[in-house]
C-alpha positions as CSV (number, residue, x, y, z in Angstrom):
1,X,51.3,134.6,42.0
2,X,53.0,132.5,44.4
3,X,55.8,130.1,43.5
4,X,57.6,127.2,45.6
5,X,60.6,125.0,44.8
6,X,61.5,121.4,45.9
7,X,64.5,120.0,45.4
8,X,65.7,116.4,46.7
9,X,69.5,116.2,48.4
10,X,71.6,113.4,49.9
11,X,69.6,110.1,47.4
12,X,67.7,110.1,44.9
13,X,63.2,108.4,45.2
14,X,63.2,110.7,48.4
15,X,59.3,111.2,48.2
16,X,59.9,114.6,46.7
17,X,56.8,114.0,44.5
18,X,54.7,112.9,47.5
19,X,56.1,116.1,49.3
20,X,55.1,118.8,46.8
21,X,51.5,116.8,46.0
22,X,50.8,116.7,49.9
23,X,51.7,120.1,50.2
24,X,49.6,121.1,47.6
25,X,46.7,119.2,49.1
26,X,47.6,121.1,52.2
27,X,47.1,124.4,50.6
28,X,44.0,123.8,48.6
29,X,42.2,123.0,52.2
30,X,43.5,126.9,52.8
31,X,41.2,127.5,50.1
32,X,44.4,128.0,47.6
33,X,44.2,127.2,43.5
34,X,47.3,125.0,43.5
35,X,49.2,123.4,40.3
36,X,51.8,121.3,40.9
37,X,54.9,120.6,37.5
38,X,57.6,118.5,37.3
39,X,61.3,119.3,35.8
40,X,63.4,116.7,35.0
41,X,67.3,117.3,34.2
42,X,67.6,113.9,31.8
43,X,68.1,114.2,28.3
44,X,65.5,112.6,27.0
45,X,62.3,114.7,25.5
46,X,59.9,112.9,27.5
47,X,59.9,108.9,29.7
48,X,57.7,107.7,26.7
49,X,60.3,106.1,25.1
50,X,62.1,105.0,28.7
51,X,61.7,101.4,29.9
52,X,59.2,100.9,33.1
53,X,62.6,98.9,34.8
54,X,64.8,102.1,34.2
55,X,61.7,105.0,35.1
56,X,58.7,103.3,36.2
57,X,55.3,103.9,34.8
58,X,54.7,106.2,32.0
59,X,52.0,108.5,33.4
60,X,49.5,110.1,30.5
61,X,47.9,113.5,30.7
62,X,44.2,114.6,29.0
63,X,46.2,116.6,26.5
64,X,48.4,113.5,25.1
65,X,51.8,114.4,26.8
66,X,53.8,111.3,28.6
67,X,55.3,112.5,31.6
68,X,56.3,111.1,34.5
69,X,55.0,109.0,37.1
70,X,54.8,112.0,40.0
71,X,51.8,113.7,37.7
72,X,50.2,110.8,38.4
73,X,50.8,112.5,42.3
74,X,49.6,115.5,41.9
75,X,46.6,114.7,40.2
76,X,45.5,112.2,42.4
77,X,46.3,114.2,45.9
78,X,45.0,117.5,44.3
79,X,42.2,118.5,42.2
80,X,45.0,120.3,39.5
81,X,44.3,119.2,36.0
82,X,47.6,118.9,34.5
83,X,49.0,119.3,30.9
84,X,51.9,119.0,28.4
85,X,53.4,122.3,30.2
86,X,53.3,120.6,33.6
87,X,56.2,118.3,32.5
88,X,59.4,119.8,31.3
89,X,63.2,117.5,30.6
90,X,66.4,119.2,29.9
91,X,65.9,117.2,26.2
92,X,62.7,119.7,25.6
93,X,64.9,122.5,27.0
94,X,67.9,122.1,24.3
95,X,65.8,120.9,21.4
96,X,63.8,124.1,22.0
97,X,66.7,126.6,22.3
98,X,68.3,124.8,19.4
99,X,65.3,125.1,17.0
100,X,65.2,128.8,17.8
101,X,69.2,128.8,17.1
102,X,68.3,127.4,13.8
103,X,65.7,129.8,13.3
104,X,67.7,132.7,14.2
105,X,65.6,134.0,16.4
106,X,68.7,134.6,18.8
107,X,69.8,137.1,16.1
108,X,73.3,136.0,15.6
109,X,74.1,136.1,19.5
110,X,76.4,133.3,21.5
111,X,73.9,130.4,22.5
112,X,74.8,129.7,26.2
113,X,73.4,127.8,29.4
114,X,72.8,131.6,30.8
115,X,70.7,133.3,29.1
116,X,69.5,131.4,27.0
117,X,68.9,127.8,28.5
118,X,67.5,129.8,31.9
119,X,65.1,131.9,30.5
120,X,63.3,128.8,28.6
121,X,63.1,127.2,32.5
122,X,62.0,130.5,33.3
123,X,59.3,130.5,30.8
124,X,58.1,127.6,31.8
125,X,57.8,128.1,35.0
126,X,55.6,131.1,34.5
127,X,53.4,128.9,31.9
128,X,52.5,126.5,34.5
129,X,50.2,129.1,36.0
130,X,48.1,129.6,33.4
131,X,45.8,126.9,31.7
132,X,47.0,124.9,28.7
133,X,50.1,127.3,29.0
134,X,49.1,130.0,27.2
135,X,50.5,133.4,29.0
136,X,48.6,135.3,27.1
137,X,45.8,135.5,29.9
138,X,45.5,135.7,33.3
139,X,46.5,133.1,35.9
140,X,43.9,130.2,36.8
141,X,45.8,129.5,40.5
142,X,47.0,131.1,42.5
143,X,50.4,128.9,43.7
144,X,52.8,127.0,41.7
145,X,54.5,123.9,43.1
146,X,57.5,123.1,40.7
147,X,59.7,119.6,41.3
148,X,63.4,119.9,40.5
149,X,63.9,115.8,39.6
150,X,67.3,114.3,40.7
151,X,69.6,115.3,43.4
152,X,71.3,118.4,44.3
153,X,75.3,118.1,42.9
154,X,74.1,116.0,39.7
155,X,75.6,118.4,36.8
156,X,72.8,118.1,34.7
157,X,70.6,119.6,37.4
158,X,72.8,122.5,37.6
159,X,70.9,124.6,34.9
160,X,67.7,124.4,36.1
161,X,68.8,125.5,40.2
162,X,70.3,128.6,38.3
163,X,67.2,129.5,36.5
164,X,65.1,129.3,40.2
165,X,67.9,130.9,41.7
166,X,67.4,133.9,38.7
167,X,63.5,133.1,39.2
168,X,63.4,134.0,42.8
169,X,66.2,137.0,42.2
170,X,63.1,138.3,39.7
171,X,60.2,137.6,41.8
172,X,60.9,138.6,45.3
173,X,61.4,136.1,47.8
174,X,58.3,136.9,49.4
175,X,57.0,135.3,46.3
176,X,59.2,132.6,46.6
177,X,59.6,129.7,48.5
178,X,62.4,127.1,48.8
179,X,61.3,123.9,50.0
180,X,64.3,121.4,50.2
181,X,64.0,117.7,51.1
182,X,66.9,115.3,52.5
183,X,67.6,112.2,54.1
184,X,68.8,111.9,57.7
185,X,70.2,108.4,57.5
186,X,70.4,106.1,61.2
187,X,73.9,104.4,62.1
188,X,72.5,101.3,63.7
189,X,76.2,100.8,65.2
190,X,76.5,104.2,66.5
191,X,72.4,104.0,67.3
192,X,72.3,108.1,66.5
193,X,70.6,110.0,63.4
194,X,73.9,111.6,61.0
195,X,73.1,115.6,59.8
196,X,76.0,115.9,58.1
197,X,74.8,114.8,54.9
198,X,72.1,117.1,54.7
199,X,74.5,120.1,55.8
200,X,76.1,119.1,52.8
201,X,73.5,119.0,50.6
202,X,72.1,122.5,51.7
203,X,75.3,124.1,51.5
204,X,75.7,122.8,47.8
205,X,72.3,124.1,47.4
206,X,73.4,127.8,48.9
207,X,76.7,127.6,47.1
208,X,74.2,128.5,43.7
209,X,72.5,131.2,45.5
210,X,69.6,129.2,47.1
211,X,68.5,129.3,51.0
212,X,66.2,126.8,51.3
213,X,63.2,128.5,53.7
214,X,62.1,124.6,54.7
215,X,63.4,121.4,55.5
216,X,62.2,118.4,55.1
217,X,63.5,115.4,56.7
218,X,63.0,112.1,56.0
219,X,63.7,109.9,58.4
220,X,63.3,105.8,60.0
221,X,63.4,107.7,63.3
222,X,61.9,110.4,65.3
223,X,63.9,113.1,65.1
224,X,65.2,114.9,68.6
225,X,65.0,118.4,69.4
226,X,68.4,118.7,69.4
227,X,69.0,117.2,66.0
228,X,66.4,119.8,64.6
229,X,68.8,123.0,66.8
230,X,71.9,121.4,65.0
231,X,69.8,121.1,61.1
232,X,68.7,124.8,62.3
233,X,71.9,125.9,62.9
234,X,74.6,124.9,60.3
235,X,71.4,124.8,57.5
236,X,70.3,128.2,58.4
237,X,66.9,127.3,58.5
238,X,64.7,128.2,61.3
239,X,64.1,125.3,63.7
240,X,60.8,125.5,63.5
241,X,60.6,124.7,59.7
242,X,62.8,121.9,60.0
243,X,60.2,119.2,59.5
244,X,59.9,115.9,60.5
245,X,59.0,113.4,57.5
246,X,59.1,109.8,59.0
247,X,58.2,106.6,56.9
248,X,54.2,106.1,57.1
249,X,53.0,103.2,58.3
250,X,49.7,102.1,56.1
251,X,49.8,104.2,52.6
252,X,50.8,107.2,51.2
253,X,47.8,108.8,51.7
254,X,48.7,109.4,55.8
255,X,51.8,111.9,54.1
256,X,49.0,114.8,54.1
257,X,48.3,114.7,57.6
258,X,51.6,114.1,58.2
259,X,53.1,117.2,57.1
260,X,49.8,119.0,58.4
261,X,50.7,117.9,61.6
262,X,54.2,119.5,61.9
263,X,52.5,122.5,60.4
264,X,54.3,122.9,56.3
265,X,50.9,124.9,55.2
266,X,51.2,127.2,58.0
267,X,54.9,127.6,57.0
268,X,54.0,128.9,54.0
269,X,51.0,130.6,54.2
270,X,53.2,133.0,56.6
271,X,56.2,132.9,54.3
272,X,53.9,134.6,51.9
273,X,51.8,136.7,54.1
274,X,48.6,135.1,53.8
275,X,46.2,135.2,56.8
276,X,44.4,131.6,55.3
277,X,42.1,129.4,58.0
278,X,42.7,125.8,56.6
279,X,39.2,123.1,56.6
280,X,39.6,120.2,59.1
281,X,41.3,117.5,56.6
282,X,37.9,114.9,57.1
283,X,38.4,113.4,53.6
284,X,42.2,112.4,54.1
285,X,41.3,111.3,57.4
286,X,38.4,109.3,56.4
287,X,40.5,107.6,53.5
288,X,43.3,106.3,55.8
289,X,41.2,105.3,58.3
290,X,39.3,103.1,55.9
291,X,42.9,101.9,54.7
292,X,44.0,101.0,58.1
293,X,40.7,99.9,59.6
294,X,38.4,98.4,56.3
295,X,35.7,96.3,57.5
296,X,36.1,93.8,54.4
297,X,39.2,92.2,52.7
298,X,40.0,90.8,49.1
299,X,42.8,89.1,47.4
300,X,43.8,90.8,43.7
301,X,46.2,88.9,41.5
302,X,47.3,91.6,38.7
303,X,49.0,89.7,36.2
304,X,51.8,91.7,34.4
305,X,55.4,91.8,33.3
306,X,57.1,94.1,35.3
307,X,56.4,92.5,38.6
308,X,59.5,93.1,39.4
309,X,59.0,96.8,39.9
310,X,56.9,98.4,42.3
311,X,56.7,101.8,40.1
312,X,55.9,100.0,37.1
313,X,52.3,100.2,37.8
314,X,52.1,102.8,40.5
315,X,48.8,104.1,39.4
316,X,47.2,100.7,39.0
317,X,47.9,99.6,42.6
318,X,47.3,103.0,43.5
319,X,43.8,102.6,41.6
320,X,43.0,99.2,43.1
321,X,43.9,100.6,46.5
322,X,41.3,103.6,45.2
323,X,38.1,101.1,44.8
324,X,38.9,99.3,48.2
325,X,38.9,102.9,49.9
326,X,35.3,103.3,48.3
327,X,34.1,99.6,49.0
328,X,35.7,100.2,52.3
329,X,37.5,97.0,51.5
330,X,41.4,96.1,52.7
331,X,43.4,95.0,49.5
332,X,46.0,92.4,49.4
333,X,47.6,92.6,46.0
334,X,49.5,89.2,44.5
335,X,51.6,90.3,41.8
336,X,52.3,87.8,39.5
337,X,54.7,87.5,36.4
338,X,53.1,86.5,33.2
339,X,56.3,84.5,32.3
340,X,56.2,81.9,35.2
341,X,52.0,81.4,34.6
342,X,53.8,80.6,31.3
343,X,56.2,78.2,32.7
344,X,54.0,76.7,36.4
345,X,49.9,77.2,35.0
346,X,47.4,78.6,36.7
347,X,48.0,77.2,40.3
348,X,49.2,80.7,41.3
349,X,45.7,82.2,40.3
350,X,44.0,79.6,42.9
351,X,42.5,81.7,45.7
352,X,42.2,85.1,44.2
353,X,38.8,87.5,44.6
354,X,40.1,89.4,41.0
355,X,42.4,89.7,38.1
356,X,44.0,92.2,36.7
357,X,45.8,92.5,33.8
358,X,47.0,96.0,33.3
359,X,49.0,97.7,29.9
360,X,52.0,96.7,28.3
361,X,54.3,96.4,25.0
362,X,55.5,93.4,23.3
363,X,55.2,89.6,23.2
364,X,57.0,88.6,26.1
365,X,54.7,87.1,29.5
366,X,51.2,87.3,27.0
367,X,50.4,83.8,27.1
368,X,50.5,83.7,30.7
369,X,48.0,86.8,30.3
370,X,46.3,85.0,28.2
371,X,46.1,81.8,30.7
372,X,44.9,84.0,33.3
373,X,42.4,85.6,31.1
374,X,40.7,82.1,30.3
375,X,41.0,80.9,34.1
376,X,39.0,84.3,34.7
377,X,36.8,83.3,32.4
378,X,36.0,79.2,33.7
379,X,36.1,79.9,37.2
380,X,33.7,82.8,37.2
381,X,36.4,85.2,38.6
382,X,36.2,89.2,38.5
383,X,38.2,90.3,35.5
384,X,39.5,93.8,34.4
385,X,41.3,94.3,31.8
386,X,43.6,97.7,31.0
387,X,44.2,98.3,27.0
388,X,46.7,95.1,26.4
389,X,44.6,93.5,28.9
390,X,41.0,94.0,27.2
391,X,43.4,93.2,23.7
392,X,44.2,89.8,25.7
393,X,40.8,88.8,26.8
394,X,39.5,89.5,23.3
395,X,41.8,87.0,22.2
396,X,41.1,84.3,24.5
397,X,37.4,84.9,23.5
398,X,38.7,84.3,19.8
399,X,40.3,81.9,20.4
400,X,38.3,79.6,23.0
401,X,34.9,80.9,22.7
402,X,34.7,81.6,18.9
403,X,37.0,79.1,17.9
404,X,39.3,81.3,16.1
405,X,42.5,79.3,16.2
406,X,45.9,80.7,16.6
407,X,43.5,83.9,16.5
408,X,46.6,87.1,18.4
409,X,47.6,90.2,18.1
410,X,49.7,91.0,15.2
411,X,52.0,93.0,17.4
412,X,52.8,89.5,18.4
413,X,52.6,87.4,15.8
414,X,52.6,89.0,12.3
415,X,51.8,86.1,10.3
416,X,48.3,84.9,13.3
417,X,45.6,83.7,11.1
418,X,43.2,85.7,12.6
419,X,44.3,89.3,13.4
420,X,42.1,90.2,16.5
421,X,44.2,92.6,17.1
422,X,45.8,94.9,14.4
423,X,48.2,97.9,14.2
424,X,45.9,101.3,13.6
425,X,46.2,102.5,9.5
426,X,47.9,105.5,10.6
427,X,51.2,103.6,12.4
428,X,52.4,101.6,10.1
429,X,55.8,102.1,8.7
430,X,56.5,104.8,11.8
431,X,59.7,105.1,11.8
432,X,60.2,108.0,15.8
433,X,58.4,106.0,18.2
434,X,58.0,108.7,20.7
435,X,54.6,110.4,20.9
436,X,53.7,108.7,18.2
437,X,51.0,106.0,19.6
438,X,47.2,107.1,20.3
439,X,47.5,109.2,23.3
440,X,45.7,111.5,25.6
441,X,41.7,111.9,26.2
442,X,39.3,110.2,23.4
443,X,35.5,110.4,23.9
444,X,33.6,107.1,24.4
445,X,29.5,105.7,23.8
446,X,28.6,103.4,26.3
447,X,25.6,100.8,25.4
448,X,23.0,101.1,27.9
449,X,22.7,97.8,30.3
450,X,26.0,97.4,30.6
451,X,28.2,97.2,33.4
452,X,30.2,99.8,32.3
453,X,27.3,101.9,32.0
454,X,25.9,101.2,35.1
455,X,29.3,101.8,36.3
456,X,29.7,105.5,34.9
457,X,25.8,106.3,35.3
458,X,25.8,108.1,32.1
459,X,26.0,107.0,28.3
460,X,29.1,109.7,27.2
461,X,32.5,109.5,28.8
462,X,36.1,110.6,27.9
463,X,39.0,108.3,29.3
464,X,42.8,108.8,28.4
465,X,44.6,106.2,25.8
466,X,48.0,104.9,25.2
467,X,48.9,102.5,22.5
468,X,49.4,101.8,18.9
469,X,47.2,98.5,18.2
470,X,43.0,98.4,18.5
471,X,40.3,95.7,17.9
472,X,40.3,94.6,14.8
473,X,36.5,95.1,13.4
474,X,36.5,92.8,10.5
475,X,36.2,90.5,13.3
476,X,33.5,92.8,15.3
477,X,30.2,90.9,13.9
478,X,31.7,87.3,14.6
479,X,32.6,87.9,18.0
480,X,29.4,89.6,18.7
481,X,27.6,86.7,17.7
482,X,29.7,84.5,19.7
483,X,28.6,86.3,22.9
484,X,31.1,89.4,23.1
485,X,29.5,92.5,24.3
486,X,30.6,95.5,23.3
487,X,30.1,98.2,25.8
488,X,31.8,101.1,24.6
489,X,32.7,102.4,21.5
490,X,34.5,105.5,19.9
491,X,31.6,107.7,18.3
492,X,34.4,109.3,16.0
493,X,36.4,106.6,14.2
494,X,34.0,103.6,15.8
495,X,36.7,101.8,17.3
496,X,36.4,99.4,20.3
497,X,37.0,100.9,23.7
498,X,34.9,97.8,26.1
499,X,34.4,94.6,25.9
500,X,32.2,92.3,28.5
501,X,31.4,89.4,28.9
502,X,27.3,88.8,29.2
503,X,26.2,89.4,32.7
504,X,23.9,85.7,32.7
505,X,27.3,83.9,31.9
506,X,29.6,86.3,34.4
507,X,29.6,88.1,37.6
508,X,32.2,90.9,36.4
509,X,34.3,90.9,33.2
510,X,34.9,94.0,31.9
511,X,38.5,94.9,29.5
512,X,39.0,98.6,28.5
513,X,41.2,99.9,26.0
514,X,41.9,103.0,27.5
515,X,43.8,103.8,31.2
516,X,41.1,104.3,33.6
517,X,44.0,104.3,36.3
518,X,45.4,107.6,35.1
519,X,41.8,109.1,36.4
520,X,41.1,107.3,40.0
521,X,41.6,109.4,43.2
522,X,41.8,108.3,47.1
523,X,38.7,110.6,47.3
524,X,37.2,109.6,44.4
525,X,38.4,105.8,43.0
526,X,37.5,105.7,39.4
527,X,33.6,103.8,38.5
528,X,35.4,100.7,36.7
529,X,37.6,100.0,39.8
530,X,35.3,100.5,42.3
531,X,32.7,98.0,41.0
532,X,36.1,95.3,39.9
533,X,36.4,95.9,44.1
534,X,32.7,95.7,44.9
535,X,32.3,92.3,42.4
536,X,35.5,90.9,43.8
537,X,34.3,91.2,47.4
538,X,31.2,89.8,46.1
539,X,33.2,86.9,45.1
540,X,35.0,86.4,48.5
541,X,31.7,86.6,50.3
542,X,30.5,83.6,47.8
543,X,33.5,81.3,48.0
544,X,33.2,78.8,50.9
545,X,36.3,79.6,53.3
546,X,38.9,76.7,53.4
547,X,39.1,73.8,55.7
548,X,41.9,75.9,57.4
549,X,39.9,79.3,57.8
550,X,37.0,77.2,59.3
551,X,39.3,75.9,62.0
């Protein structure tokens, strides 16, 4: 088994997590069986419970596990499937070494950082080698790529740089590799690139015990030769593995060839002796030349409440980008806050080739949803709907198609007339609200003649879940009847997962209840999105161009 380690220095939302998920792209071309893990040093068990402002989106594996949003990374740049042992925080560290305190499985011994907290970081990082995590067989890749979150020098990151340093102590360093990324900020007054914070940050890094083997630089600039010698020298890394990582132009997506270009696979392959050829990278290339040179463009409003954010729905932009890739289609995406359709109307929705109205918690923004759902709905525009978004369209329907007045959600109004939307049996009166919502992969019947079946090309489909509240099926036969389409249900429980609107009444209109986001790729965009891409390019090709575009 082969192990690498990167860490971040200097600032913090570096691109370590694009770093690691490139490389591991990198290597699987060499033919390599890569799995990529994230450790996070904050306190809390897992982001579940974290607000999208503070951490961005809440990224959900197969198994159930909430992680954070660079899974989301490594699945989508490698072909890895990840699970609840992928993603450790220092809040699963303690609460585990503290249950086994309790337990006395430490047999009346001192409970300290070292041993005790190291060897559980150890454990896990020989777990993420194995599927589901159980040691108890043999390996199922052959390289582990494991993320240290934060910055080096943040004392709660201190813990886990002493269990790699123990790691690679155990392991052999020809087993090992170091991989550390920094920031070579540009004085604009002096007009020269400054080392001298990354010096730091590698000596910090080597004050634990830890030579990082590469460096990564990310940079506004080119980066001289000479800045590389002077990295080389005082960083004790050789100048040849001091890598330039400049700011991509187009999309992430170019960060592969990037770091192929300077040459990180061949770094490592020969760190750990391997004599690897690597496949021309034709996919990657093919993707980002479709990015920067598509041969149609659409407009995409995605209606939500953390605009503000660009993390806050990383995998649904990255997921939209994902269709246009297959339609070869450019996106432009119009993010718009549910609160000021609220406050303006729908003027802001004028002009768009497709809607979106992805997940979310609470009451706050949902009757702009709501408005966008309904001017969707009149205007004939492509609609897609993600879990509170399908819950949103269905009440629209209820309430402007069936009649249903004052029909909601009870998660936002608990005394609503008509419950469309209910809390599950099985939450109420929770009192933890992490991991306590349906979560992870749930199997789903599609009808045949739907668009979602058409979509898929097969009847039985598993898609990934996140939420507390479902379709409420005492109203199931009334909306039917009304003209509601139910294109996917549960076989287990018989719960809603689709909902469409009839194809004679609309081009595209399709809500889900799960996260299809959590399974698109830039090689492969997931079936829903690329058809919401394909139908909203069919919409542009329909709509007469303004007065202004004619001229």
């Amino acid at each position: 088994m082969k192990y690498i380690f990167v860490t971040g220095g200097v600032v913090s939302s570096l691109g370590k997590g694009l770093t690691a998920a490139s490389l591991g792209a990198l290597l699987e071309q060499r033919g390599l069986r890569v799995r990529l893990q994230k450790f996070d040093p904050y306190l809390n068990v897992d982001p579940g419970t974290m607000s999208p402002f503070q951490h961005g989106e809440v990224y959900v594996l197969d198994d159930g596990s909430e992680t954070d949003l660079d899974l989301g990374h490594y699945e989508r740049f490698t072909s890895g499937q990840l699970n609840r042992k992928n993603s450790l925080s220092s809040g699963q560290i303690y609460e585990c070494v503290i249950r086994k305190e309790r337990r006395g499985d430490y047999l009346g011994a001192t409970v300290q950082v070292i041993p005790h907290v190291t060897n559980e970081i150890k454990d896990r990082i020989y777990a993420g080698a194995f599927k589901d995590g159980d040691t108890s067989g043999s390996p199922d890749v052959d390289v582990v790529i494991t993320e240290i979150g934060g910055t080096i020098g943040d004392i709660e990151g201190l813990p886990f740089l002493e269990a790699m340093r123990q790691f690679a102590l155990e392991n052999g360093r020809k087993n090992v590799l170091f991989l550390h990324v920094t920031l070579l900020p540009y004085l604009k007054a002096a007009q020269e690139i400054k080392t001298k914070p990354s010096q730091q940050s590698v000596a910090k890094l080597r004050e634990i015990g830890i030579q990082p083997d590469i460096l990564v630089c990310r940079s506004e600039h080119p980066i001289s030769p000479e800045v590389k010698q002077k990295l080389s020298l005082f960083c004790n890394v050789p100048v040849e593995a001091v890598i330039e990582e400049m700011d991509v132009e187009h999309s992430i997506y170019e960060v592969p060839l990037l770091l192929g270009r300077e040459g990180v696979d061949q770094l490592v392959v020969d760190h750990f002796g391997m004599d690897l050829p690597r496949e021309p990278l034709e996919e990657w290339e093919q993707v980002v030349e479709r990015l920067i040179h598509p041969h149609h463009r659409v407009k995409i409003g995605v209606v939500g409440k953390y605009i503000e954010l660009q993390d806050s729905y990383k995998s649904v932009y990255e997921s939209i980008t994902h269709g246009g890739i297959a339609n070869d289609t450019g996106i432009d995406i119009v993010r718009l806050d549910s609160e000021d359709l609220e406050q303006s109307g729908p003027g802001a929705l004028e002009g768009l080739d497709g809607i979106l109205v992805p997940g979310g918690f609470g009451d706050r923004g949902t009757e702009g949803k709501i408005l966008a759902a309904r001017y969707a709905r009149e205007n004939l525009i492509p609609y897609f709907g993600l879990c509170l978004g399908m819950q949103i369209a269905v009440i629209e329907f209820s309430r402007d198609v069936a009649g249903l007045d004052d029909a909601n959600s009870t998660e936002f109004s608990a005394d609503t007339p008509h419950p469309v939307i209910d809390l599950m049996p099985e939450q109420q009166g929770l009192e933890d609200k992490g991991a306590t919502m349906r979560l992870g992969a749930c199997p789903c019947r599609l009808e045949a003649g739907t668009r979602s079946f058409e979509a898929y090309g097969q009847s039985d489909i598993e898609e990934r879940h996140r939420h507390r509240y479902e379709f409420n099926n005492d109203y199931l036969d009334t909306l039917k009847e009304k003209g509601l389409v139910i294109a996917g249900t549960n076989p287990e429980r018989g719960l809603v997962e689709i909902v469409e609107y009839p194809k004679a009444v609309h081009p595209w209109f399709v809500g889900v209840q799960f996260h299809p986001e959590f399974k698109s790729k830039p090689r492969k965009a997931h079936p829903l999105f690329r058809e919401f891409i394909k139908a909203a390019m069919e919409h542009s090709e329909a709509t007469p161009a303004s007065t202004e575009a004619q001229v």
